[in-house]
VOTORZA-723485 format. One record per atom (N, C-alpha, C): residue in three letters; x, y, z; residue number from 1. Coordinates in pm, whole numbers, padded with zeros to 5 digits. Example, Ala and Ser with C-alpha at 12.3 -4.5 7.8 and 13.67 -1.06 7.14 Angstrom:
<pts>
<pt><pakol>ala</pakol><xx>01319</xx><yy>-00569</yy><zz>00780</zz><rolum>1</rolum></pt>
<pt><pakol>ala</pakol><xx>01230</xx><yy>-00450</yy><zz>00780</zz><rolum>1</rolum></pt>
<pt><pakol>ala</pakol><xx>01320</xx><yy>-00330</yy><zz>00780</zz><rolum>1</rolum></pt>
<pt><pakol>ser</pakol><xx>01285</xx><yy>-00225</yy><zz>00708</zz><rolum>2</rolum></pt>
<pt><pakol>ser</pakol><xx>01367</xx><yy>-00106</yy><zz>00714</zz><rolum>2</rolum></pt>
<pt><pakol>ser</pakol><xx>01290</xx><yy>00003</yy><zz>00787</zz><rolum>2</rolum></pt>
</pts>
This chain:
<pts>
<pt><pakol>unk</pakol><xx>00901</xx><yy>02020</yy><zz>00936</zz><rolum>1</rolum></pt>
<pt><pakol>unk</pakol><xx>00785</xx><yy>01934</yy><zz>00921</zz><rolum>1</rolum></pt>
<pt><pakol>unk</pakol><xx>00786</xx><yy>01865</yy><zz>00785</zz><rolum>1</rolum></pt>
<pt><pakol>unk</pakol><xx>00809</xx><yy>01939</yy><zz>00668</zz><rolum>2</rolum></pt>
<pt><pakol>unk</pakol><xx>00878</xx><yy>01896</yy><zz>00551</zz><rolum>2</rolum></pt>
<pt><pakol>unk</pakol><xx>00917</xx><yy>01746</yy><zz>00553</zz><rolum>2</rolum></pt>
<pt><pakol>unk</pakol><xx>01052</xx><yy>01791</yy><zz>00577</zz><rolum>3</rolum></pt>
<pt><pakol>unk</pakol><xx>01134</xx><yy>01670</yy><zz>00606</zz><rolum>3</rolum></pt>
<pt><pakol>unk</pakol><xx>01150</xx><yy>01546</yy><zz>00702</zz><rolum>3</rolum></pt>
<pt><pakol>unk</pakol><xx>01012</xx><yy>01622</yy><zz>00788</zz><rolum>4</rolum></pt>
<pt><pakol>unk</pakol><xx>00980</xx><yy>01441</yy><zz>00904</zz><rolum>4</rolum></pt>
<pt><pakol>unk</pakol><xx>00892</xx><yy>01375</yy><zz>00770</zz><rolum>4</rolum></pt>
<pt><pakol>unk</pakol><xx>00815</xx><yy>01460</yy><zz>00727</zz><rolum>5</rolum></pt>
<pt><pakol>unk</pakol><xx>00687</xx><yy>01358</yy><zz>00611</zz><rolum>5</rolum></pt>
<pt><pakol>unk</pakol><xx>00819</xx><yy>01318</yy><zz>00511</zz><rolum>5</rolum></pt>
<pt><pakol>unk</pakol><xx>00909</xx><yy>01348</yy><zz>00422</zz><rolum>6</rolum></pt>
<pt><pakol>unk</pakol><xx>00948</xx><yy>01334</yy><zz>00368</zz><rolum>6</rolum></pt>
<pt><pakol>unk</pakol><xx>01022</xx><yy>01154</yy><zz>00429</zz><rolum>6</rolum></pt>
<pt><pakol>unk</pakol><xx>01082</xx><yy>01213</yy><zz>00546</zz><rolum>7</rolum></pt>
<pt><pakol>unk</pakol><xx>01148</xx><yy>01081</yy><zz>00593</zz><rolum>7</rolum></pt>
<pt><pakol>unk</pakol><xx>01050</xx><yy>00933</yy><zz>00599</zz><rolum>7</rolum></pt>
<pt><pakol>unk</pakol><xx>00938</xx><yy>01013</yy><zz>00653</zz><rolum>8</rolum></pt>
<pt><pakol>unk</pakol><xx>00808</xx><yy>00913</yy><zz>00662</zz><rolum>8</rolum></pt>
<pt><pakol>unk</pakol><xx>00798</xx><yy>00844</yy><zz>00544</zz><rolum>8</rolum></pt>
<pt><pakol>unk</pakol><xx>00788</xx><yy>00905</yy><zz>00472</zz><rolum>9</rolum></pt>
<pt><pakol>unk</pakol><xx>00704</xx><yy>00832</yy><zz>00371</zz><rolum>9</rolum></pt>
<pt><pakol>unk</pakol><xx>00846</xx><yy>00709</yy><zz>00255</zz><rolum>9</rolum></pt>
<pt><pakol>unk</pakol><xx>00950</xx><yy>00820</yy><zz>00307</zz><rolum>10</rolum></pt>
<pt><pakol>unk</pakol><xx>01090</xx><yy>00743</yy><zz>00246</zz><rolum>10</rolum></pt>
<pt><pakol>unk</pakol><xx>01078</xx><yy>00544</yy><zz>00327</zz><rolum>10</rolum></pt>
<pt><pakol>unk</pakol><xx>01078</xx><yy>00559</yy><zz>00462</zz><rolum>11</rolum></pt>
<pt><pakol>unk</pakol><xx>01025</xx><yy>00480</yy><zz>00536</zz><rolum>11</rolum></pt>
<pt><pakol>unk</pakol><xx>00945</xx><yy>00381</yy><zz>00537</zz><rolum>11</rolum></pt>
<pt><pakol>unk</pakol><xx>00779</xx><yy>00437</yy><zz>00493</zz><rolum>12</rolum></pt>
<pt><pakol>unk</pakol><xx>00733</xx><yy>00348</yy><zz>00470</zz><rolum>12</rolum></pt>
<pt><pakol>unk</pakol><xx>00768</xx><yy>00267</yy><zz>00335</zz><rolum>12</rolum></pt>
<pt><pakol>unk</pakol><xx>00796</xx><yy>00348</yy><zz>00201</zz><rolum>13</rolum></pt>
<pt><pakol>unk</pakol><xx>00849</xx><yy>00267</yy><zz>00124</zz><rolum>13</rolum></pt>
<pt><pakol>unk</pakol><xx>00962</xx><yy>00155</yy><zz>00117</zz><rolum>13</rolum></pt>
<pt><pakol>unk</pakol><xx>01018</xx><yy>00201</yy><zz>00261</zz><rolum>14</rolum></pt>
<pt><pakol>unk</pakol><xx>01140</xx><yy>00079</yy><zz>00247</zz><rolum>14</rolum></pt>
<pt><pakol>unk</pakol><xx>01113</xx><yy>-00032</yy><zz>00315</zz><rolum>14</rolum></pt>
<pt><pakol>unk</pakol><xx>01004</xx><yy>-00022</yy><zz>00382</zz><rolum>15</rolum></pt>
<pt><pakol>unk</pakol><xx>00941</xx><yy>-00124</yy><zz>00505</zz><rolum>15</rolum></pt>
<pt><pakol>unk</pakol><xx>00852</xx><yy>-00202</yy><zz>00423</zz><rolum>15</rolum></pt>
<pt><pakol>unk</pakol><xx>00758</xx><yy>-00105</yy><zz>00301</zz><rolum>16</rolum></pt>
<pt><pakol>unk</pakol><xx>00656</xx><yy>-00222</yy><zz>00211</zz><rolum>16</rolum></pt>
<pt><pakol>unk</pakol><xx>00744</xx><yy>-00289</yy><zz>00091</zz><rolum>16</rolum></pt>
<pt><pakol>unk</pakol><xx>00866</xx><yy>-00247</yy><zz>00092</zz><rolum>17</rolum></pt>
<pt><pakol>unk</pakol><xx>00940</xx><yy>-00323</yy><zz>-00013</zz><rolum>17</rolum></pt>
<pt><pakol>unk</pakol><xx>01037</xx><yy>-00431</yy><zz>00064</zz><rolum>17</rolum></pt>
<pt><pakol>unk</pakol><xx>01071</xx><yy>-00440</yy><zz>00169</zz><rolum>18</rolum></pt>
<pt><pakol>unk</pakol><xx>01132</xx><yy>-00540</yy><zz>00254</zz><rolum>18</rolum></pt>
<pt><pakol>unk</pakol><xx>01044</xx><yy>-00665</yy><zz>00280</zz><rolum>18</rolum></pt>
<pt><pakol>unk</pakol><xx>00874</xx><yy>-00600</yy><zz>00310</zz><rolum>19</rolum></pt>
<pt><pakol>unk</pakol><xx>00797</xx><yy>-00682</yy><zz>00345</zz><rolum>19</rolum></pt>
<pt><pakol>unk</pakol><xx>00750</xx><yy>-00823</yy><zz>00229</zz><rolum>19</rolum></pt>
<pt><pakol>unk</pakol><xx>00768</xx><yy>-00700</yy><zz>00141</zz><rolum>20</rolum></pt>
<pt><pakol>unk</pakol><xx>00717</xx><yy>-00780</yy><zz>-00019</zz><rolum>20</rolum></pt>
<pt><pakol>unk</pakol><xx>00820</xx><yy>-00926</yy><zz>-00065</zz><rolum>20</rolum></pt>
<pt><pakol>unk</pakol><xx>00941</xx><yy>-00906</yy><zz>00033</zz><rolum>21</rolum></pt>
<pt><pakol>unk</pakol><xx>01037</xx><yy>-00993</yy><zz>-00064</zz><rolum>21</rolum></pt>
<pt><pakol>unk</pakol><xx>01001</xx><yy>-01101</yy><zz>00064</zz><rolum>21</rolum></pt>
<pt><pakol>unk</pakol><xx>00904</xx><yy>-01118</yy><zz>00184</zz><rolum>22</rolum></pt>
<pt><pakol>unk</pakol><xx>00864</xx><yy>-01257</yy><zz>00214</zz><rolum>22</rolum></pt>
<pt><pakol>unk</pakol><xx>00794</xx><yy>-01258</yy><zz>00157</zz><rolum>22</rolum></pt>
<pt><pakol>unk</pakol><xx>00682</xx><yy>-01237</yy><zz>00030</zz><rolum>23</rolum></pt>
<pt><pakol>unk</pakol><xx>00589</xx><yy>-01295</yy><zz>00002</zz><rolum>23</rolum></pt>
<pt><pakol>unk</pakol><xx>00616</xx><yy>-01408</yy><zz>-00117</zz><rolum>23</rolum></pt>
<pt><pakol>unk</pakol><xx>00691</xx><yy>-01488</yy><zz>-00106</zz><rolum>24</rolum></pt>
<pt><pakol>unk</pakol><xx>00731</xx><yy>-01543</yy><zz>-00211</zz><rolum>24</rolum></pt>
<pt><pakol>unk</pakol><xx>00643</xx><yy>-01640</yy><zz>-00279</zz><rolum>24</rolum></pt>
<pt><pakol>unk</pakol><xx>00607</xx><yy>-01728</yy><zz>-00200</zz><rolum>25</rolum></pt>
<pt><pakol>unk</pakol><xx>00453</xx><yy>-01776</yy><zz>-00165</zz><rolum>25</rolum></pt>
<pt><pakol>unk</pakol><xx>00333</xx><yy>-01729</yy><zz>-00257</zz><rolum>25</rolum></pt>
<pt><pakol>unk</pakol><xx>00313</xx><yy>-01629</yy><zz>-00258</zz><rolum>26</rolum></pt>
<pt><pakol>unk</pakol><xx>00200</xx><yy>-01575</yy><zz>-00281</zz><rolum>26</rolum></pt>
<pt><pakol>unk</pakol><xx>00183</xx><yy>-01599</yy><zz>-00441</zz><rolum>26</rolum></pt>
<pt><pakol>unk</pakol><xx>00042</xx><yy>-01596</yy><zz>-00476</zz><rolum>27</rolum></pt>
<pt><pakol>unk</pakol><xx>-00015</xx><yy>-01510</yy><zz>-00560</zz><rolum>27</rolum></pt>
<pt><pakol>unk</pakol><xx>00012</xx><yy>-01453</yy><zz>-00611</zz><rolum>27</rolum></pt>
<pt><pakol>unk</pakol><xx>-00028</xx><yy>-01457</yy><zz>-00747</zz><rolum>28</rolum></pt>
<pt><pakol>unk</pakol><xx>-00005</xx><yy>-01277</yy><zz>-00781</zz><rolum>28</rolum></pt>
<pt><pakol>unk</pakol><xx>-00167</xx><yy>-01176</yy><zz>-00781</zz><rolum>28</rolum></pt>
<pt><pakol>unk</pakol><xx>-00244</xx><yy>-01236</yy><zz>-00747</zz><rolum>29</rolum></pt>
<pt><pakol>unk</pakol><xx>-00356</xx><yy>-01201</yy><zz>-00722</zz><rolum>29</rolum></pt>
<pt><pakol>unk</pakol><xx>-00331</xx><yy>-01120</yy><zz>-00530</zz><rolum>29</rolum></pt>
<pt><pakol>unk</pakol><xx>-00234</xx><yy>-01186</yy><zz>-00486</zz><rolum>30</rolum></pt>
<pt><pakol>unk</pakol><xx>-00188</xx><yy>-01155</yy><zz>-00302</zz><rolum>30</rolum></pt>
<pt><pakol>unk</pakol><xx>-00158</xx><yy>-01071</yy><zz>-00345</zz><rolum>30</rolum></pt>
<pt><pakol>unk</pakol><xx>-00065</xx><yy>-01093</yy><zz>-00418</zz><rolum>31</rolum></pt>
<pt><pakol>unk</pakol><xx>00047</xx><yy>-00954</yy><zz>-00428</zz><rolum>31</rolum></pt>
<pt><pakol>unk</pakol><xx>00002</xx><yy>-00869</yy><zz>-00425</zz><rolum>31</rolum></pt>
<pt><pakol>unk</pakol><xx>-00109</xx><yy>-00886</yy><zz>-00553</zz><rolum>32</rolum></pt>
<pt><pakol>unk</pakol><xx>-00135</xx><yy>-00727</yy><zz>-00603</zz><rolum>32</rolum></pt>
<pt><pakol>unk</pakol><xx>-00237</xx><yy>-00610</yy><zz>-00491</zz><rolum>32</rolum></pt>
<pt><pakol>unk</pakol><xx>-00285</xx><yy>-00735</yy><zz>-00414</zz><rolum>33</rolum></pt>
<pt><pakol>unk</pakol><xx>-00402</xx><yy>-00702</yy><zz>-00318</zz><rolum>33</rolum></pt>
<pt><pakol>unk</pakol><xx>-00286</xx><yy>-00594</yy><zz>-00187</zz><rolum>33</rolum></pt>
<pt><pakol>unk</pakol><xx>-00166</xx><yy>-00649</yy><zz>-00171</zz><rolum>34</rolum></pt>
<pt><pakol>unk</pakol><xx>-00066</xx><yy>-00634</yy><zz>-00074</zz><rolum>34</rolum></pt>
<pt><pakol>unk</pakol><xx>-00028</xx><yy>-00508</yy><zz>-00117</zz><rolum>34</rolum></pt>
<pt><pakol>unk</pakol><xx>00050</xx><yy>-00512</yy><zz>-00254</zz><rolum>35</rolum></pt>
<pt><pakol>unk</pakol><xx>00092</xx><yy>-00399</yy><zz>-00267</zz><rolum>35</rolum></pt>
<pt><pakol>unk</pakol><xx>00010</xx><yy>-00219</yy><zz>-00270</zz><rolum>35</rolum></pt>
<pt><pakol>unk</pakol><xx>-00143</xx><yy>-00301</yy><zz>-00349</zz><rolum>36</rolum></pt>
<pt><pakol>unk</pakol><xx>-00211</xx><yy>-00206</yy><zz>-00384</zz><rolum>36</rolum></pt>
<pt><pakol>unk</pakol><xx>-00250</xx><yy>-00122</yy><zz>-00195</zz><rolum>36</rolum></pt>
<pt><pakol>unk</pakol><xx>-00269</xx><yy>-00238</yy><zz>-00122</zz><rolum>37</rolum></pt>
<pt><pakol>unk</pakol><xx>-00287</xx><yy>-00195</yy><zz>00001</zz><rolum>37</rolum></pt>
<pt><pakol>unk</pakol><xx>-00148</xx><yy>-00069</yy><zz>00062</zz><rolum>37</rolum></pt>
<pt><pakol>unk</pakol><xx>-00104</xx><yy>-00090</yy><zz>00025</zz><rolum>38</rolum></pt>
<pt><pakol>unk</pakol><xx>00046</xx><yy>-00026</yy><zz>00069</zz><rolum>38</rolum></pt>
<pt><pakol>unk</pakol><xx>00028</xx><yy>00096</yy><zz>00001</zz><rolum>38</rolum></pt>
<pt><pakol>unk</pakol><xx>00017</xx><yy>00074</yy><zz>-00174</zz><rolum>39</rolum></pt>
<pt><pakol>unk</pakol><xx>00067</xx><yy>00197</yy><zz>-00244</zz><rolum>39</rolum></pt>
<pt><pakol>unk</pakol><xx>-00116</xx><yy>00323</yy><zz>-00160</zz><rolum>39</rolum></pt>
<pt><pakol>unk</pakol><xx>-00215</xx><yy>00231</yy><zz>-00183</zz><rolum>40</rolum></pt>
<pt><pakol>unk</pakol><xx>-00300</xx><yy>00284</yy><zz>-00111</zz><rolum>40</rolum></pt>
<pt><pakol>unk</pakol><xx>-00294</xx><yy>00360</yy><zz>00016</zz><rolum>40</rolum></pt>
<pt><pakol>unk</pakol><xx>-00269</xx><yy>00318</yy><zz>00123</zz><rolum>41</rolum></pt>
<pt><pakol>unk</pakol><xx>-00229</xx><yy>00347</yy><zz>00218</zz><rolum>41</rolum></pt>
<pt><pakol>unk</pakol><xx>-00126</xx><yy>00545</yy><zz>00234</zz><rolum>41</rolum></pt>
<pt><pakol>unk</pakol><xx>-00020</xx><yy>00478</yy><zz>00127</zz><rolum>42</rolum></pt>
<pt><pakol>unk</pakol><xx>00063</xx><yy>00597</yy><zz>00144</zz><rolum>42</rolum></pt>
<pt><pakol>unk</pakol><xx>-00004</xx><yy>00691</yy><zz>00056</zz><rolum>42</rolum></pt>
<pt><pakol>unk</pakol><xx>-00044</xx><yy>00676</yy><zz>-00031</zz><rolum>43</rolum></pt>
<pt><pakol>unk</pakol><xx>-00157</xx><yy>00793</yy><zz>-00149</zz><rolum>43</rolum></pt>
<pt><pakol>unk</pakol><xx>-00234</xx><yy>00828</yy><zz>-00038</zz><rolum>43</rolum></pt>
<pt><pakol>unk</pakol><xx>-00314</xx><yy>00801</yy><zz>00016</zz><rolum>44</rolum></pt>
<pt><pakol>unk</pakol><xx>-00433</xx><yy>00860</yy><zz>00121</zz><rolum>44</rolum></pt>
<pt><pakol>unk</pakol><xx>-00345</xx><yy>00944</yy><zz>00203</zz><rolum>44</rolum></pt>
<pt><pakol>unk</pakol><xx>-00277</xx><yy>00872</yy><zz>00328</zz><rolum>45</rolum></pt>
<pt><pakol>unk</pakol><xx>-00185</xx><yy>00958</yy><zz>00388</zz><rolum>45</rolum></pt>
<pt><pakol>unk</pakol><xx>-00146</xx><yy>01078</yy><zz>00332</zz><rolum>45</rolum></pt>
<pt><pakol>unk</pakol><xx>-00066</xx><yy>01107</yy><zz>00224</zz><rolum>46</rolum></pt>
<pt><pakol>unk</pakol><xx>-00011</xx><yy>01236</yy><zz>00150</zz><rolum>46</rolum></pt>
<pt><pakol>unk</pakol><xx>-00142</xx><yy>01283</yy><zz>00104</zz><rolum>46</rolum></pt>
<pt><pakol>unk</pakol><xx>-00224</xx><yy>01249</yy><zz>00014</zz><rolum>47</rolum></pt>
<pt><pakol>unk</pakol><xx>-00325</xx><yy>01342</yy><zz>-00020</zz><rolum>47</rolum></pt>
<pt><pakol>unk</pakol><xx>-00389</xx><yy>01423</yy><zz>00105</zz><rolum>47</rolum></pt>
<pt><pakol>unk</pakol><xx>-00427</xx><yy>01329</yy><zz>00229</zz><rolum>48</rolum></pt>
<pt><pakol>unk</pakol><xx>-00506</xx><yy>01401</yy><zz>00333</zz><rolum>48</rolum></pt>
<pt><pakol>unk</pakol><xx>-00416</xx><yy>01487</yy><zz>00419</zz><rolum>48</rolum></pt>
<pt><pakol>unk</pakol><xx>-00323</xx><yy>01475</yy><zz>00422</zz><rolum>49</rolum></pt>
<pt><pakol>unk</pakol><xx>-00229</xx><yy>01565</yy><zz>00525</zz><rolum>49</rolum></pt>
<pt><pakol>unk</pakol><xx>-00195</xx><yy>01466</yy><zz>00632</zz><rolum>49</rolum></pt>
<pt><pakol>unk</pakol><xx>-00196</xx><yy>01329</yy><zz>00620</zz><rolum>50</rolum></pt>
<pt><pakol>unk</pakol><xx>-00167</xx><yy>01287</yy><zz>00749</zz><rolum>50</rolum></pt>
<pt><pakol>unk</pakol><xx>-00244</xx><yy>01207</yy><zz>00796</zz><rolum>50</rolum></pt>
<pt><pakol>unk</pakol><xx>-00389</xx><yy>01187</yy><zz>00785</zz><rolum>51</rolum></pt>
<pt><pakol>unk</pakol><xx>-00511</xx><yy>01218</yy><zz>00821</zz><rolum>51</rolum></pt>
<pt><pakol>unk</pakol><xx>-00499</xx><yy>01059</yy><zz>00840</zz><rolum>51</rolum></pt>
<pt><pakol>unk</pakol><xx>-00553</xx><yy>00990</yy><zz>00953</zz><rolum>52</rolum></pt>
<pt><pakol>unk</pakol><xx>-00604</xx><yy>00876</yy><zz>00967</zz><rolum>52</rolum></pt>
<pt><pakol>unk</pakol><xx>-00675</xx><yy>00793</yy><zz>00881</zz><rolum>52</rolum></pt>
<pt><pakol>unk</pakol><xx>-00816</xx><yy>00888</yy><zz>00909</zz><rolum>53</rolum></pt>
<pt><pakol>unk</pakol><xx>-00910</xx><yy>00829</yy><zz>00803</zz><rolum>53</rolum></pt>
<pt><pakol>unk</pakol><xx>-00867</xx><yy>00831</yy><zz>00653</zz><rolum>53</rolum></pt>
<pt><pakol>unk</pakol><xx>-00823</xx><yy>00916</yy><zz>00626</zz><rolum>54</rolum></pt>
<pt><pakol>unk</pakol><xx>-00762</xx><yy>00910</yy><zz>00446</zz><rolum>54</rolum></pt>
<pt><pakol>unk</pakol><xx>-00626</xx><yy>00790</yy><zz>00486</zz><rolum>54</rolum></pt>
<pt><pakol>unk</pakol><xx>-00553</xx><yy>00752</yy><zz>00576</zz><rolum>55</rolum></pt>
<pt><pakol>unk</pakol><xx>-00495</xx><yy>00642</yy><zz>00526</zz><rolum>55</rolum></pt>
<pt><pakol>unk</pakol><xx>-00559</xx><yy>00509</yy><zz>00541</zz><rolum>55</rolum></pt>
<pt><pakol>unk</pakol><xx>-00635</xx><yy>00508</yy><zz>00626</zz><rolum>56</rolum></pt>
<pt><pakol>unk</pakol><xx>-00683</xx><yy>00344</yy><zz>00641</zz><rolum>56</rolum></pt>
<pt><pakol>unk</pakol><xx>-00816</xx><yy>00350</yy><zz>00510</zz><rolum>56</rolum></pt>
<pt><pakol>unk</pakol><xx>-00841</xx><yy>00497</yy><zz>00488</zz><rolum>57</rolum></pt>
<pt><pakol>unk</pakol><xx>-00941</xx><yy>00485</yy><zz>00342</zz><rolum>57</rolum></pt>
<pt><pakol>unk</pakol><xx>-00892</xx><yy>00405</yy><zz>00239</zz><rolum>57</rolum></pt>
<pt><pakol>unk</pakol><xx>-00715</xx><yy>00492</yy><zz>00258</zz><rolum>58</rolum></pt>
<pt><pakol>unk</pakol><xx>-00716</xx><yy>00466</yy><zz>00090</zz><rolum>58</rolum></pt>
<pt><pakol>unk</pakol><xx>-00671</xx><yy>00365</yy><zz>00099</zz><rolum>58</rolum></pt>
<pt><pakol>unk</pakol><xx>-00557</xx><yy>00230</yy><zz>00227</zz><rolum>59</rolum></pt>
<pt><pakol>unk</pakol><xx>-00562</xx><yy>00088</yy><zz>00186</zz><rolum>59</rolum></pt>
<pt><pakol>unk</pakol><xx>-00657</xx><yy>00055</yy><zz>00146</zz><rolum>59</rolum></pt>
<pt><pakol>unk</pakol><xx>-00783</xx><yy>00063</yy><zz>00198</zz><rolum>60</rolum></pt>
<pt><pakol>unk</pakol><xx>-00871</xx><yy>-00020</yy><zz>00166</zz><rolum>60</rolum></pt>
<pt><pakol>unk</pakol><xx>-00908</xx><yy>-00009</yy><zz>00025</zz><rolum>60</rolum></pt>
<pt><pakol>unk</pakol><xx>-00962</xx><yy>00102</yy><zz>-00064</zz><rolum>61</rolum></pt>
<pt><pakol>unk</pakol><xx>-00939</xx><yy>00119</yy><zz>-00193</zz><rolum>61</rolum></pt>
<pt><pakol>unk</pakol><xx>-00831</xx><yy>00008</yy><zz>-00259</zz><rolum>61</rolum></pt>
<pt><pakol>unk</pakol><xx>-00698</xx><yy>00114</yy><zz>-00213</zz><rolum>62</rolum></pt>
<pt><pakol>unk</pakol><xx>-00655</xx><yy>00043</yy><zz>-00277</zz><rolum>62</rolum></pt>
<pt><pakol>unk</pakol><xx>-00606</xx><yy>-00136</yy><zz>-00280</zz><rolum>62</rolum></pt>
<pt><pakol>unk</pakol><xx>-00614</xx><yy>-00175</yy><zz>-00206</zz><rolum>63</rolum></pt>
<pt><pakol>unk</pakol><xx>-00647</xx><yy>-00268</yy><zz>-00148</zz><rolum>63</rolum></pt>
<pt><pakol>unk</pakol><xx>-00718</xx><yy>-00393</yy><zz>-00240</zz><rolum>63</rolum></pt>
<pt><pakol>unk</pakol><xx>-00836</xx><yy>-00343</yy><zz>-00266</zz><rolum>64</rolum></pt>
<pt><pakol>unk</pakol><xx>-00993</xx><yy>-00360</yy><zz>-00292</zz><rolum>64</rolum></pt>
<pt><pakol>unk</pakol><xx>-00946</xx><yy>-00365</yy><zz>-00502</zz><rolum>64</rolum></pt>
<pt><pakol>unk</pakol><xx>-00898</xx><yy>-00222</yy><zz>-00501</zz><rolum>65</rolum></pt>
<pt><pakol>unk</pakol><xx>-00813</xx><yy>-00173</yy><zz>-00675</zz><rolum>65</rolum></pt>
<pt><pakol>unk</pakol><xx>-00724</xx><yy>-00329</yy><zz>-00697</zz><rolum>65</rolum></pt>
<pt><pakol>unk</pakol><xx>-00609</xx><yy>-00378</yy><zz>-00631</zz><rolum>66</rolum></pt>
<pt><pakol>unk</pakol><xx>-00518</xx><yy>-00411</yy><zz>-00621</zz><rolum>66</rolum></pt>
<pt><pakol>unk</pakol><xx>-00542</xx><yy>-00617</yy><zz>-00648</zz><rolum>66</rolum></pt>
<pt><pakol>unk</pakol><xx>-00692</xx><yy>-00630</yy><zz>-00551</zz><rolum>67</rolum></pt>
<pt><pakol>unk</pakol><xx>-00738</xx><yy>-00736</yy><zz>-00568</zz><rolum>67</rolum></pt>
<pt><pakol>unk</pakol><xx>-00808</xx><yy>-00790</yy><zz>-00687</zz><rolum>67</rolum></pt>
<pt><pakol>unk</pakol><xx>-00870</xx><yy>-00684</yy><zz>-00751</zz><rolum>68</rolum></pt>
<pt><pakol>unk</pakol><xx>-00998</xx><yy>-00711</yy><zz>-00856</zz><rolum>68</rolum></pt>
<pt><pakol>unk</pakol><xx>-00849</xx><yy>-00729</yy><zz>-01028</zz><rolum>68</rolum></pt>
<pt><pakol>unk</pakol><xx>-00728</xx><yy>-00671</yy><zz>-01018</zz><rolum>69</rolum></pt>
<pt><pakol>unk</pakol><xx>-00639</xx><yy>-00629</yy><zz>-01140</zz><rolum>69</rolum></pt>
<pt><pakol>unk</pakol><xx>-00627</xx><yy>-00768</yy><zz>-01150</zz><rolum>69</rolum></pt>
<pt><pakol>unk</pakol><xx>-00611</xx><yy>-00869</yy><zz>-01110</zz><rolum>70</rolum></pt>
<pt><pakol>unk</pakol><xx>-00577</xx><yy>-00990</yy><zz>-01145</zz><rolum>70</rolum></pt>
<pt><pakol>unk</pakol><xx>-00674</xx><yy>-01104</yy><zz>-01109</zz><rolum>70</rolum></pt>
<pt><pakol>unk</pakol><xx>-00745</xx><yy>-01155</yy><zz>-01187</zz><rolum>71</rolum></pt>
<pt><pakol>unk</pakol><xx>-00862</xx><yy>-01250</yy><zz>-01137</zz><rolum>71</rolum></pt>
<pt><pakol>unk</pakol><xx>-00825</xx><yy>-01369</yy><zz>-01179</zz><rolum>71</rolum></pt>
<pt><pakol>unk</pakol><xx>-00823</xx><yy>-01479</yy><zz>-01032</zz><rolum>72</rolum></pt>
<pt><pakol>unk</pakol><xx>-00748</xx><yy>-01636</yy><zz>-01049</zz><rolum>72</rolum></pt>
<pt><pakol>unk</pakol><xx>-00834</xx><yy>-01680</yy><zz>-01180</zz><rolum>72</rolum></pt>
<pt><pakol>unk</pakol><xx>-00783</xx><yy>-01788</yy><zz>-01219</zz><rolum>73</rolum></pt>
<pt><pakol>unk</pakol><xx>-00840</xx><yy>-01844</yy><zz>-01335</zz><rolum>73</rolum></pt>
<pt><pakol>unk</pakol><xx>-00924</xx><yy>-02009</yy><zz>-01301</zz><rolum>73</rolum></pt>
<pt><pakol>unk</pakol><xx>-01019</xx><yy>-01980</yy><zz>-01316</zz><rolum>74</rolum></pt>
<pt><pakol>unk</pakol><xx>-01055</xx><yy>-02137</yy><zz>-01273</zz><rolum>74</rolum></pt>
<pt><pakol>unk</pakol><xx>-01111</xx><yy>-02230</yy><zz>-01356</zz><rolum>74</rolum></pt>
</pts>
């Protein structure tokens, strides 16, 4: 069981870092909203055991963290 989470989470990191290199486009205000969603995402997951609600919690956090670090300039 170890080593399925272990693979998991190896996984998702290689899938939010593949994803990141279309965002070329973006923001860095996107970005940060993107990534924070991601790094969010997998922090909830591992802290809760798995847990649904702790991963779609913690995108959103982080998410939410990820958007506010860089504010456009107008």
């Amino acid at each position: 069981m170890k080593t399925f989470r272990q693979v998991t989470l190896c996984s998702a990191v290689c899938v939010a870092a593949l994803s990141l290199s279309a965002c070329s486009g973006m923001s860095a205000q996107e970005k940060n909203t993107l990534i924070g969603t991601g790094t969010g995402a997998v922090a909830g997951s591992v802290l809760t055991g798995g847990s649904t609600l702790g991963t779609v919690g913690g995108a959103a956090v982080g998410g939410y963290i990820g958007n506010q670090v860089v504010k456009p300039h107008d």
